[in-house]
Wavefront OBJ file of the C-alpha trace (Angstrom):
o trace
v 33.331 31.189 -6.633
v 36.627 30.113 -5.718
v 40.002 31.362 -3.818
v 42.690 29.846 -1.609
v 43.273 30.604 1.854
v 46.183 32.772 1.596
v 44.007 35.366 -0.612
v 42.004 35.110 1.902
v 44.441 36.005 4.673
v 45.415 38.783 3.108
v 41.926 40.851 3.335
v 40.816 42.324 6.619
v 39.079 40.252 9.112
v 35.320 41.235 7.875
v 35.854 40.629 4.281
v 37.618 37.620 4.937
v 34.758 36.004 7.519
v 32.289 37.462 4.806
v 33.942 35.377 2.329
v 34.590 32.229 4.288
v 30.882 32.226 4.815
v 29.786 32.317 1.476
v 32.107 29.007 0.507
v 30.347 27.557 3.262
v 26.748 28.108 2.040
v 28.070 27.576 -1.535
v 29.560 24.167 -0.612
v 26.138 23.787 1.630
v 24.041 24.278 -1.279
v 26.287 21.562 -3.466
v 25.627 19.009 -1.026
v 21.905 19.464 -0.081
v 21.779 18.661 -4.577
v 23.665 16.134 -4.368
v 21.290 12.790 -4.456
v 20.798 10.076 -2.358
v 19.780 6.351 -2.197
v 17.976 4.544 0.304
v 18.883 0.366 0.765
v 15.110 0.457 1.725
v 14.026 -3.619 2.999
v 10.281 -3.766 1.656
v 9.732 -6.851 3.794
v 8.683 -10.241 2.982
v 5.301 -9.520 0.914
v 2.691 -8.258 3.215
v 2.389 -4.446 2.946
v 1.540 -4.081 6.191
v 5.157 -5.011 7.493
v 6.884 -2.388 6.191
v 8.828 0.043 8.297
v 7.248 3.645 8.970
v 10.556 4.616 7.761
v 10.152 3.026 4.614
v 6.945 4.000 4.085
v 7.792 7.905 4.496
v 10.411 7.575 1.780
v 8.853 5.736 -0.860
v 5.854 8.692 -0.697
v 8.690 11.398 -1.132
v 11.021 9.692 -3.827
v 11.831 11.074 -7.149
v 13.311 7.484 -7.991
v 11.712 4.190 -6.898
v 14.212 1.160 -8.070
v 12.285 -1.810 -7.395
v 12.508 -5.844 -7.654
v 9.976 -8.788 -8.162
v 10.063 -9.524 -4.473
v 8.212 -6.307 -3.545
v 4.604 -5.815 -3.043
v 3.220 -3.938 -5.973
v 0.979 -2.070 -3.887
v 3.975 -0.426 -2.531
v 4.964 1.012 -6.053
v 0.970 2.957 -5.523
v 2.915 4.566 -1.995
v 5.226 6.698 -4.680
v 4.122 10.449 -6.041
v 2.917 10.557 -9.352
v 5.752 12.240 -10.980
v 8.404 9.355 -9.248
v 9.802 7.479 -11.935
v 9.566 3.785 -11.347
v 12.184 1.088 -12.866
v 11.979 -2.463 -12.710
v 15.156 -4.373 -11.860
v 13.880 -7.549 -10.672
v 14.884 -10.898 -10.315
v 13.714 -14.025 -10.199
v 15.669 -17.411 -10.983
v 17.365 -17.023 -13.876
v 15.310 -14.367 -15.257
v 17.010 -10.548 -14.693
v 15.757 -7.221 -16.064
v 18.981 -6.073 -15.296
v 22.018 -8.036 -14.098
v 23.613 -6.791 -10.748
v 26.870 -4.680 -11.749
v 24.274 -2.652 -14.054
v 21.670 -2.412 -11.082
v 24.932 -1.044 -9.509
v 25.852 1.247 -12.248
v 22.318 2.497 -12.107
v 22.165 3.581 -8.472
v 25.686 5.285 -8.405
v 24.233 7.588 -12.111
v 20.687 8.289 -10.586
v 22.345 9.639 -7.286
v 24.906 11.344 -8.804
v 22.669 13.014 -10.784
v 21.090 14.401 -7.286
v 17.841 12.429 -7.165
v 16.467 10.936 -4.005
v 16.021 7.160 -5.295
v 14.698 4.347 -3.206
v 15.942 0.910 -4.129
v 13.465 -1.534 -2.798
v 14.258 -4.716 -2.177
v 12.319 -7.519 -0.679
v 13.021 -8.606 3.099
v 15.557 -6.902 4.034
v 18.665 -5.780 2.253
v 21.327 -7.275 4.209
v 20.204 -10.398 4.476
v 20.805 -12.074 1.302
v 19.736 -9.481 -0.768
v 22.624 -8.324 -2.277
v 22.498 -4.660 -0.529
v 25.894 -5.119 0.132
v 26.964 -4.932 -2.950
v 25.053 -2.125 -4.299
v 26.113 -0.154 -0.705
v 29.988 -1.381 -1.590
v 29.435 0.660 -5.203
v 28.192 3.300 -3.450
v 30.817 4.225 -1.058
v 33.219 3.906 -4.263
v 31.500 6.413 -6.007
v 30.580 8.750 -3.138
v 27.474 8.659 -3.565
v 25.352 8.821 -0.225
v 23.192 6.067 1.200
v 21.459 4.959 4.073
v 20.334 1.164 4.809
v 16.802 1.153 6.269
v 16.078 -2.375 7.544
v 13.437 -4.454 6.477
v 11.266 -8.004 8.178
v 13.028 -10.814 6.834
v 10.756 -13.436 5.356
v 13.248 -16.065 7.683
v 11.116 -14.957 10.261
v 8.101 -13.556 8.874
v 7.176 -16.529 6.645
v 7.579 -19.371 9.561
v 5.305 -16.726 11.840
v 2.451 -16.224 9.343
v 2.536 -20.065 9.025
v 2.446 -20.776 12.615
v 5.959 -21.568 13.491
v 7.952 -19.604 15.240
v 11.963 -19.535 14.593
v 12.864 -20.390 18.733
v 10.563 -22.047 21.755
v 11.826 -22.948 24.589
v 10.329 -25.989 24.328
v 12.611 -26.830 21.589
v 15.721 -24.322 20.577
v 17.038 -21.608 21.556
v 18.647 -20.544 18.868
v 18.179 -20.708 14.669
v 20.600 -20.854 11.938
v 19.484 -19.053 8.302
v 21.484 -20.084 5.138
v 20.959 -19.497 1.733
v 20.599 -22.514 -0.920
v 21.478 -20.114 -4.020
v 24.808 -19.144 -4.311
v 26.698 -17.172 -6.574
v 27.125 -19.576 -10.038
v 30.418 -17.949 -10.790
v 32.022 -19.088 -7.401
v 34.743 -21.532 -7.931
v 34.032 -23.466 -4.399
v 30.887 -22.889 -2.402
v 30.922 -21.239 0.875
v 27.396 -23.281 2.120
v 28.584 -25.243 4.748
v 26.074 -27.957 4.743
v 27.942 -30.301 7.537
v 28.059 -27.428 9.907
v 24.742 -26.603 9.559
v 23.348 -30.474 9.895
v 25.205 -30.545 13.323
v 23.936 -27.074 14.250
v 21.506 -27.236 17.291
v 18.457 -25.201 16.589
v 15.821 -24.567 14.064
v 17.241 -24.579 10.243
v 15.552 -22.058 7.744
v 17.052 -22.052 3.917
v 15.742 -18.735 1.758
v 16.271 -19.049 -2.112
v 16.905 -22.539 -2.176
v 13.870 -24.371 -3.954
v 15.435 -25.827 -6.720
v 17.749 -27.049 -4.594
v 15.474 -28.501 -2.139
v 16.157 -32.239 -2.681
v 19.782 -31.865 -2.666
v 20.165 -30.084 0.293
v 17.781 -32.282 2.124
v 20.165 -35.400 0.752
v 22.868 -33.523 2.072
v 22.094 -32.612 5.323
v 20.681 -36.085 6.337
v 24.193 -37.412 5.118
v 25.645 -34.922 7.425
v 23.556 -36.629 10.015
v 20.817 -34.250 10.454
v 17.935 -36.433 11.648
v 15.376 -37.941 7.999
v 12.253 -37.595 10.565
v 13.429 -33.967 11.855
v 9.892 -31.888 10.982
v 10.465 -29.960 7.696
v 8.121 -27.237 6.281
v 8.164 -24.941 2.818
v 6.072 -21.836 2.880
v 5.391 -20.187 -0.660
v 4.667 -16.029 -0.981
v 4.783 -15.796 2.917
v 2.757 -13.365 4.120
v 0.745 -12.697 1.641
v -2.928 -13.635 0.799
v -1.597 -16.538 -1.578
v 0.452 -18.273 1.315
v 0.632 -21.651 0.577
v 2.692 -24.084 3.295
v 3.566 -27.906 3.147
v 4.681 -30.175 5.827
v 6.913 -33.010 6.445
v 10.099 -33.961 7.601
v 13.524 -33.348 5.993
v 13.029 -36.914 4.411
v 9.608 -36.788 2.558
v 9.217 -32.935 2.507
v 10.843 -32.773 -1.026
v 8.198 -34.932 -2.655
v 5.477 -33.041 -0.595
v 6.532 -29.904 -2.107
v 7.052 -31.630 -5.897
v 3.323 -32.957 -5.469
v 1.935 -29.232 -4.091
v 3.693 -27.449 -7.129
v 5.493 -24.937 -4.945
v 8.655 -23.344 -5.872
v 10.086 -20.052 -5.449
v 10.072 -17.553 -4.005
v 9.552 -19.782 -0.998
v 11.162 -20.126 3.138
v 11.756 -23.688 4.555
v 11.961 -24.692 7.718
v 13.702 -27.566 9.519
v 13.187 -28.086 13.245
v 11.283 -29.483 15.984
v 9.517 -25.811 15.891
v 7.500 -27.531 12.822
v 5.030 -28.872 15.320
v 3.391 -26.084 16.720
v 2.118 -24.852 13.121
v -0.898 -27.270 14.308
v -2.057 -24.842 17.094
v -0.439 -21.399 15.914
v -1.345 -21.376 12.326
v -3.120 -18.114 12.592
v -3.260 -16.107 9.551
v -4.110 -19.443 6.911
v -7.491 -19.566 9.565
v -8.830 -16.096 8.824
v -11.818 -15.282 7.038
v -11.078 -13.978 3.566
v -7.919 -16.089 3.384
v -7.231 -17.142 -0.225
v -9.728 -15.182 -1.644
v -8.555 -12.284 -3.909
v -9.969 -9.411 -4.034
v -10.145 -6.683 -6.012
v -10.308 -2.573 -4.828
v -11.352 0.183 -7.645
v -11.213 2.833 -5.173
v -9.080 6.033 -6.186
v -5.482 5.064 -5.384
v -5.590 7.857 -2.592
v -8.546 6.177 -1.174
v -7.406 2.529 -1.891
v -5.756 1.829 1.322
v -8.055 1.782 3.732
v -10.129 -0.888 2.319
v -7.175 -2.862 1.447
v -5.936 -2.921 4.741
v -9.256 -4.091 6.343
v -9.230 -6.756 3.569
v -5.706 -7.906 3.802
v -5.662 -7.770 7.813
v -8.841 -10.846 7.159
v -6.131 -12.826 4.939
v -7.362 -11.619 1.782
v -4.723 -11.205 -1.387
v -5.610 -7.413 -2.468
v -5.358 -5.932 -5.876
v -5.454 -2.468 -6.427
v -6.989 -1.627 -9.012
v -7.935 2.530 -9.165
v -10.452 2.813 -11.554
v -11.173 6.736 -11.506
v -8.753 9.801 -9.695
v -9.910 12.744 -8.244
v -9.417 16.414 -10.751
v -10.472 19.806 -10.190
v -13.363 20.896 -10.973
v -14.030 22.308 -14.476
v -15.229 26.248 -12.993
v -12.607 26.347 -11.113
v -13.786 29.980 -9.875
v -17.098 29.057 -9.044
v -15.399 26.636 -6.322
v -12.833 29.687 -4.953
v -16.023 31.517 -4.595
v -18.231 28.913 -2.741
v -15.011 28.522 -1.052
v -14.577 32.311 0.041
v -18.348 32.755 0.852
v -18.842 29.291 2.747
v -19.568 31.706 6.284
v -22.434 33.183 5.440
v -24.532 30.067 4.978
v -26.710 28.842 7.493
v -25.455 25.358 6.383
v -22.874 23.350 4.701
v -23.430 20.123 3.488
v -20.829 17.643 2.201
v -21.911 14.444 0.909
v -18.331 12.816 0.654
v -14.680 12.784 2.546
v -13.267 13.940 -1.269
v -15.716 17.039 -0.589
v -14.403 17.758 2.562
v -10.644 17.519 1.602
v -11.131 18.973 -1.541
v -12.951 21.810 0.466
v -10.622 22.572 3.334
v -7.364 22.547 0.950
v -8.928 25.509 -0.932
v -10.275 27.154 2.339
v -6.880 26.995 4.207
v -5.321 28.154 1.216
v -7.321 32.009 1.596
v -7.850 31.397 5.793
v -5.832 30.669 8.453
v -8.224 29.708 11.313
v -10.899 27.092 10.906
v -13.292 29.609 13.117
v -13.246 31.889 9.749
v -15.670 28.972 8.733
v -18.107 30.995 10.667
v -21.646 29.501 12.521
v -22.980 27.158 9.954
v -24.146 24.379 11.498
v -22.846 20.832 9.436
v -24.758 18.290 7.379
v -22.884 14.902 6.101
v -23.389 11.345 4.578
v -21.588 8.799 6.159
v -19.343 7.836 8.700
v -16.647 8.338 6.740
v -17.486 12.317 5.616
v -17.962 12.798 9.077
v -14.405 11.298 10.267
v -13.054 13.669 7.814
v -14.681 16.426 9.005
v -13.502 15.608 12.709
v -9.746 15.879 11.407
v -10.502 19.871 11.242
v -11.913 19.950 14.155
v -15.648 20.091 13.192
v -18.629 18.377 14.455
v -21.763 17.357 12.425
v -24.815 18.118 13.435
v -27.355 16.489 10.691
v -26.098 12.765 9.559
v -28.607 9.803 8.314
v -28.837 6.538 9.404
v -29.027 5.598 5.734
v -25.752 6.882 3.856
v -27.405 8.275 0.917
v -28.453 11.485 -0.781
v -32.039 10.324 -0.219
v -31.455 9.421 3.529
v -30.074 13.289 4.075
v -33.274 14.811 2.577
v -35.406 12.626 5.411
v -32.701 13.531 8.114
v -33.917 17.109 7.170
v -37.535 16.185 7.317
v -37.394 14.119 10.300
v -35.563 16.974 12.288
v -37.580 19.744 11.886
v -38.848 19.664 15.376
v -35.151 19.744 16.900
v -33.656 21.845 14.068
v -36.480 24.525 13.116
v -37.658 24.749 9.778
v -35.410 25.086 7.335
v -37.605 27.389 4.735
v -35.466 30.313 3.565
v -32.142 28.890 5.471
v -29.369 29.150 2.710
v -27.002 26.239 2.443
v -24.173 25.173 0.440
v -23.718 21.550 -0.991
v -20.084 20.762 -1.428
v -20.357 17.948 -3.723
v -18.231 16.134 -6.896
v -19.627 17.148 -10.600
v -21.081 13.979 -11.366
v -22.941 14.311 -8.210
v -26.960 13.323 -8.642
v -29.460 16.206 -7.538
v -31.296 14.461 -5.157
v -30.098 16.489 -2.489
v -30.680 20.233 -4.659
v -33.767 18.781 -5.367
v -35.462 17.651 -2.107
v -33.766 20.782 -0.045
v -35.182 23.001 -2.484
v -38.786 21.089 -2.189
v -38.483 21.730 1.504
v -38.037 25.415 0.714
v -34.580 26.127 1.489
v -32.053 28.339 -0.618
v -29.301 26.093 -2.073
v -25.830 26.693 -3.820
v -23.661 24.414 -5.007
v -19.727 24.070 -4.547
v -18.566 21.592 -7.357
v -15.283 20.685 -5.172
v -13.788 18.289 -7.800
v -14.777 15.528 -10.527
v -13.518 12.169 -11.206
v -11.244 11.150 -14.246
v -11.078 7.444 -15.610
v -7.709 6.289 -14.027
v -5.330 5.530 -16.816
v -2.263 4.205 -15.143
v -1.980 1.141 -13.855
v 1.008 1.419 -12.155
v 1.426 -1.668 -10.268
v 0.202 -4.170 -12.601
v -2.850 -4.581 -11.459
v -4.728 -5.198 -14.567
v -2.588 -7.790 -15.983
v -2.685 -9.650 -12.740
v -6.503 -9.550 -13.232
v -5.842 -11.009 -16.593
v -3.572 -13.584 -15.632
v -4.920 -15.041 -12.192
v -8.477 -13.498 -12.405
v -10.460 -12.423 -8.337
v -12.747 -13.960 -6.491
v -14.712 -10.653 -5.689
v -14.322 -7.047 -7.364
v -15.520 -4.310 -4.940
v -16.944 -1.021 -6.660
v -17.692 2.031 -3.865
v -18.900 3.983 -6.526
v -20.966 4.131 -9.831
v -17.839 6.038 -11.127
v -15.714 3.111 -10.052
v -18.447 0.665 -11.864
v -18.508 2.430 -15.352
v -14.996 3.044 -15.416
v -13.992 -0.729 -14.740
v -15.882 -2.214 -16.836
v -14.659 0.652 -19.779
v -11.206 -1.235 -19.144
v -12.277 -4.291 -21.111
v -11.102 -6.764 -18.683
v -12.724 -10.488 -18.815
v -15.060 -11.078 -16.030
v -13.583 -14.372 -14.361
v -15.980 -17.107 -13.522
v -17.376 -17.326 -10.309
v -16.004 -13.568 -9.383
v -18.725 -11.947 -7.610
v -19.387 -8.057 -7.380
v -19.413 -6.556 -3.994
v -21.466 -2.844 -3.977
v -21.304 -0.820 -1.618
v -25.240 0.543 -1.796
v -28.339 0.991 -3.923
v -27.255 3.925 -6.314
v -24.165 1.863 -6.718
v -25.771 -1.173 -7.029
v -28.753 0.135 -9.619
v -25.248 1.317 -12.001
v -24.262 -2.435 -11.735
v -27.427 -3.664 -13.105
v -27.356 -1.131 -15.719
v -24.308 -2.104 -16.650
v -25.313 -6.038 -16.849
v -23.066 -7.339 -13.933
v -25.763 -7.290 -10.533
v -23.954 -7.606 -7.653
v -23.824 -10.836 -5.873
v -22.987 -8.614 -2.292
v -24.020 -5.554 -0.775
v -23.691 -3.880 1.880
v -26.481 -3.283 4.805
v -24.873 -0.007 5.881
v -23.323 1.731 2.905
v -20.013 2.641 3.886
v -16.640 0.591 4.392
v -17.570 -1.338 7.394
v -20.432 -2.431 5.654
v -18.812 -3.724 3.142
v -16.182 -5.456 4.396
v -19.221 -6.930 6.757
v -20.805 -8.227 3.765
v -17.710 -9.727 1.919
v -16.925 -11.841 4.985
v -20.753 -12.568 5.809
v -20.653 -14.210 1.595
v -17.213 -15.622 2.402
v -18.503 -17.768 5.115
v -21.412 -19.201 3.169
l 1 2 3 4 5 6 7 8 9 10 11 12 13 14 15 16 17 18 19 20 21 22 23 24 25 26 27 28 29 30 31 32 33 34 35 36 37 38 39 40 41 42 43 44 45 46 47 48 49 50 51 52 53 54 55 56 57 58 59 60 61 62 63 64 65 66 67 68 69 70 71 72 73 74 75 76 77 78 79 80 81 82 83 84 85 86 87 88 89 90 91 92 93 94 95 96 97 98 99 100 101 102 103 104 105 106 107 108 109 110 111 112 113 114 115 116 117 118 119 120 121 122 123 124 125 126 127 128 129 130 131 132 133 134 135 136 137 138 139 140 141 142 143 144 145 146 147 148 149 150 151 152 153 154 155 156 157 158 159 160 161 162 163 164 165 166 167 168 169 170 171 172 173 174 175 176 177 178 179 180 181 182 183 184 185 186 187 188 189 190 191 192 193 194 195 196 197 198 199 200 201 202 203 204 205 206 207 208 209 210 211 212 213 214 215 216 217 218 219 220 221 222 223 224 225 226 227 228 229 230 231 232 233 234 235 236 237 238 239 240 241 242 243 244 245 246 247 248 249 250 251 252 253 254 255 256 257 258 259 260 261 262 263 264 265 266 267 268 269 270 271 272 273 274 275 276 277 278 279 280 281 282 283 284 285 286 287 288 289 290 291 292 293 294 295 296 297 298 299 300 301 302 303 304 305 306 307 308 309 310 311 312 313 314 315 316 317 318 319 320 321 322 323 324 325 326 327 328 329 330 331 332 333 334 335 336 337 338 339 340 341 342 343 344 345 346 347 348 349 350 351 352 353 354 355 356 357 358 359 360 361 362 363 364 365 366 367 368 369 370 371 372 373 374 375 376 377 378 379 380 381 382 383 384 385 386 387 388 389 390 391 392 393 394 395 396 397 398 399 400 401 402 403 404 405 406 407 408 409 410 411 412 413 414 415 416 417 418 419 420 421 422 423 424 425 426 427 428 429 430 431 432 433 434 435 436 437 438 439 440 441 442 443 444 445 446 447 448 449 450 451 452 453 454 455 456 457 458 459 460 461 462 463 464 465 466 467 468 469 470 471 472 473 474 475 476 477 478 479 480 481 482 483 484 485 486 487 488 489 490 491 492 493 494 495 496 497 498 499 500 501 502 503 504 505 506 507 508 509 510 511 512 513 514 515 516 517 518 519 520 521 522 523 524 525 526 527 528 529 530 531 532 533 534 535 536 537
């Protein structure tokens, strides 16, 4: 719709507002299509430093632009259905070169997608972000800059220096040592820098290492000033070597690092000694390998990673909906007149609750069944809609629920005749039909969902696995089990299995690879327990 103001003056008042209004929602509605793109800063390499912010939009983007400098976990964070393109860069290797990385941001957004361009550290800070926000603006295209940690300060901190102490500086300079190869002079100013008071930290300058060291000494910075380089900061592969700005060249030369790398130049140097934390935890330099559903994934990575651990992600198996799809809907519908529900795992529960919320609208339609579940973990799901279990074992197995029963029949009453429904996955065993039933009571079954072999592999996990091999591959499920070791992959030497608990284990050993680690109590705690109890021997 269109018309000009003076057709528009010429109506009576009513038509005329009626009209105005509609060119406002019209012009409303062609700007809430029109796309977006967030200058997201992924931070230096550990997931775990990323911004809330950031987090929210990478798990609602219909674009994810991404470079080598990011976590590849983060590219699990996305939707399915997000497309994900690689522009990375590193040295002289570039998927794409910038003014096409450019060109690439102003077509997705004009074509009214919501893209996130991740970029390691944070985009501002030598990262090029203003460059792709300058392109932007030229095209119209909306963006917003969400700030990332800078690995200027995040690497020195995870290797036990930090930037200022008042025992030394109070104030640090950062500088680049890669510059722009088409600039016809270079900006670096290596003399001011030399006579700058402070701690000294050069990103992207590793190749360059020597030279700038030569320089700065000529400048008169100090040969015996302290000097470090920290390699993948952050992350479980951290590697950092010390010096001073004189020897630290050869030091790093002799150690094999190179990029992408932080180094640090100060008196601050000295307190790595008594603050290198994160190099001193338990499952540091060990990598480690999670199967778990990429849904489930992160809460095992984090506990891994937040010991020191480098974390692959590996999802083995997904969750689907079940194949009688009615049969669920009716469990579903009918779930209040049971005497009991019984879920034997937090997919159950969710799975469960999505379709019950979906016909109810108040969690006291569940009605007075009193609540059976395995694990810890079932039952922390449970608790996030408001429901308390009354019947859990001490051992987190089918097997361990049917004794619960048994063992409780003082406090509980029999349960001959009771009727209960089992909310379990497809491939579930029938231990717990079967030993319910023997005690006499009337059970149903609510097939919630079954697991799919996991075909994507969507950050690279697999050919990292290849490449650089693990020290331990953790399998929570027989599911998990069969479906890694349908992938193919070489076992690496000395890689040890971690299982979670007997039925898991007994797939292992049918499958030829008994796990060196298991857990005491079979849920996550337990095996995290029993990863770092093996770690220390």
């Amino acid at each position: 719709m269109s018309c000009d103001n003076s057709a528009i003056n010429g109506m009576n008042p009513g038509m005329a507002g009626f009209i105005v209004a509609k060119k406002r929602v019209m012009e409303l509605n062609d700007s809430m299509q029109q796309g977006i793109v967030y200058l997201l800063g992924a931070g230096p390499g550990d997931p775990g430093l990323m911004t809330v912010r950031g987090r929210e939009l990478v798990e609602a983007a219909e674009v994810l632009v991404y470079d080598a400098l990011s976590s590849a976990e983060l590219l699990n964070w996305a939707p399915a259905a997000c497309e994900r393109i690689f522009v990375g860069k590193r040295a002289s290797r570039h998927a794409l070169p910038q003014e096409e990385i450019n060109a690439l941001l102003v077509k997705l957004g004009r074509a009214g997608k919501k893209v996130v361009r991740l970029k390691g550290g944070d985009p501002y800070v030598f990262g090029r972000g203003g460059e792709e926000a300058d392109a932007l603006h030229e095209a119209g295209v909306p963006f917003e800059v969400i700030p990332g940690i800078t690995s200027a300060i995040a690497g020195p901190a995870y290797a036990g220096i930090p930037v200022t102490h008042r025992k030394y500086c109070t104030q640090f300079t950062v500088f680049t040592g890669h510059e722009d190869v088409n600039k016809k002079e270079s900006s670096l100013d290596l003399k001011g820098i030399a006579g700058a008071q402070g701690t000294k930290i050069m990103l992207m300058g590793m190749q360059k290492l020597a030279d700038v060291c030569e320089a700065l000494t000529g400048y008169g910075q100090e040969p015996s000033t302290p000097a470090a380089a920290i390699q993948w900061a952050t992350t479980g592969i951290q590697r950092t070597v010390t010096g001073t700005v004189r020897t630290l060249p050869a030091k790093v030369q002799k150690a094999g690092l190179g990029a992408p790398a932080v180094v640090v130049i100060g008196d601050v140097v000295k307190e790595r000694d008594s603050l290198a934390w994160f190099e001193k935890l338990p499952l540091f330099g060990k990598r480690i390998v999670v199967t778990r559903t990429r849904a489930q994934a992160g809460e095992l990575s984090v506990r891994l990673r937040r010991l020191g651990a480098e974390v692959l992600e590996m999802p083995t198996i997904r969750m689907a909906p079940p194949s009688n799809k009615r049969e669920f809907a009716e469990g579903v519908v009918h779930a209040h007149t049971y005497d009991w529900l019984v879920f034997s795992s937090p997919n159950g529960v969710e799975r469960f609750f999505q379709a019950f919320f979906a016909v109810y609208q108040d969690i006291r339609s569940i009605g007075g069944a009193r609540i059976a579940a395995i694990g810890p973990g079932t039952e922390a799901k449970l608790r996030e809609y408001g429901l308390a279990v009354d019947i859990m074992p001490k051992k987190f197995v089918a097997e361990g629920l049917v004794k619960a029963f048994k063992d409780a029949r003082e406090e509980i009453g029999t349960i001959e005749h009771s009727t209960f429904l089992w909310v379990r996955g497809e491939e579930a065993r029938r231990v717990i039909y079967d030993g319910l039933t023997a005690l006499g009571a009337i059970v149903d079954e609510c097939i919630a969902y079954r697991t799919e072999a996991e075909t994507e592999d969507v950050a690279g996990a697999q050919a990292a696995f290849r490449e650089r091999g693990a020290d331990i591959v953790t399998f929570t499920s027989s599911s998990t089990a069969e479906n890694f070791f349908k992938l193919g992959l070489p076992w690496p030497d000395g890689c040890k299995a971690a299982s979670i608990g007997p039925v898991t284990t007994a797939t292992l050993k049918e499958l030829g690879r008994a796990p060196s680690i298991t857990a005491k109590t079979h849920d996550i705690n337990g095996l995290v327990e029993a990863i770092v109890k093996a770690a220390g021997k």
